[in-house]
N, C-alpha and C positions, 0 to 999 in steps of 0.2 A: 450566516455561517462565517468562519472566521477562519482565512487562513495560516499556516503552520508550518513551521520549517520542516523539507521533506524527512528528517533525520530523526524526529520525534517516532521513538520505536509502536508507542502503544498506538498510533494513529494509522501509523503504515503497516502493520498487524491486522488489525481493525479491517482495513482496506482492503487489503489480501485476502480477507473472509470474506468481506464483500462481493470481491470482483470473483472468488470461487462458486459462492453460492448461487451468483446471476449466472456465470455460466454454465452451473449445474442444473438450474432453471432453463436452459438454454433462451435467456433472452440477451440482447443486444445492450450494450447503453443506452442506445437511444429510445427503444421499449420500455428497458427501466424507469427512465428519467419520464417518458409520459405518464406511464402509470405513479408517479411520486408530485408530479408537477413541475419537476426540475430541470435545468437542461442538462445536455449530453457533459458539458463540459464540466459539470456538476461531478456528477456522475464519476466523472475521467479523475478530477481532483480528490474526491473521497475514496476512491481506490489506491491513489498513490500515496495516499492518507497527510495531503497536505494543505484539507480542507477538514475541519472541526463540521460534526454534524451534532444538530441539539438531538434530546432525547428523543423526541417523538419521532423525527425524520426518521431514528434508529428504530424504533416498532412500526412506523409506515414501510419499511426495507425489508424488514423479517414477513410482514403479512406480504408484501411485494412477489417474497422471491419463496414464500411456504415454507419457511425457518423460525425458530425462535432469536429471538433477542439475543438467549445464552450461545445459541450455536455462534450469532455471529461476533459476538468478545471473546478476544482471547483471553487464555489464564494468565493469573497473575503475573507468573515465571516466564511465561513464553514473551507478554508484553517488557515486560523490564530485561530479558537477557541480552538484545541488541547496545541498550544503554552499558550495561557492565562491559561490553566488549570496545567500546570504542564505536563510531558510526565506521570509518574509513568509509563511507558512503552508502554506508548501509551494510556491508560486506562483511558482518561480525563473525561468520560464522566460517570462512576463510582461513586457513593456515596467517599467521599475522602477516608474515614476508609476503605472499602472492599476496592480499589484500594491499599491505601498501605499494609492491609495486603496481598494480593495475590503478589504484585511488591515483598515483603519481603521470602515468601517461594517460589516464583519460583527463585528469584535470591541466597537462599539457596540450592535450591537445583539441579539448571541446572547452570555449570560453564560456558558453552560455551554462548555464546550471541545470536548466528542463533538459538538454543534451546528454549532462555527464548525468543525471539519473536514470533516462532513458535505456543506458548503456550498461549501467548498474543495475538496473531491473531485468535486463536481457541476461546478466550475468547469475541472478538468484533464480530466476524462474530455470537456466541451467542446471544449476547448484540443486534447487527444490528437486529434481526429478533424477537426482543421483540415489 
């Protein structure tokens, strides 16, 4: 498997279906990742979708979690609209101003990049449930 810059929208998309459907399955990463062969941190990377999965891993996922394949691709428009917007950290979907100021202090104030996404993920999984 190949890693991927976190900002690639159709991966982190991808991901997000993932990490839904396991939780609708109600199992754990770490259940996931036994019933796949993979480890947990496997798991944790292809959710935030900065980990490339081959095909098959993707129909071992869908039998995994009692979904098809299609449930867990997104559509075409949903994968590509993040790219149209600009990443500011993924934040595409943001008023542009509060996206860039928030992109501006967390990347002032978290050096590491696993950090300033972590923060950004806390901030969509917000956004998602408006």
């Amino acid at each position: 498997m190949r890693f991927v810059p976190a900002g690639e929208p159709l991966y982190r998309e991808l991901g997000r279906r993932i990490r839904d459907a396991r939780r609708g399955a109600e199992l754990t990463q770490e259940a996931l990742a036994g019933r796949l062969g993979l480890s947990r941190t496997s798991i944790t990377n292809i959710e935030r979708g900065i980990q490339h999965i081959p095909v098959h891993v993707l129909f071992d996922l869908g039998r995994a979690l009692g979904v098809t394949v299609m449930e867990l691709l997104p559509p075409e428009q949903e994968a590509q609209r993040g790219a149209s917007h600009g990443t500011q950290g993924g934040l595409g979907d943001l008023p542009e101003g509060l996206a860039a100021a928030l992109k501006k202090s967390v990347e002032s104030t978290f050096a590491d990049e696993s950090q300033r996404e972590s923060v950004y993920e806390v901030v969509r999984r917000h956004f998602d449930r408006k």
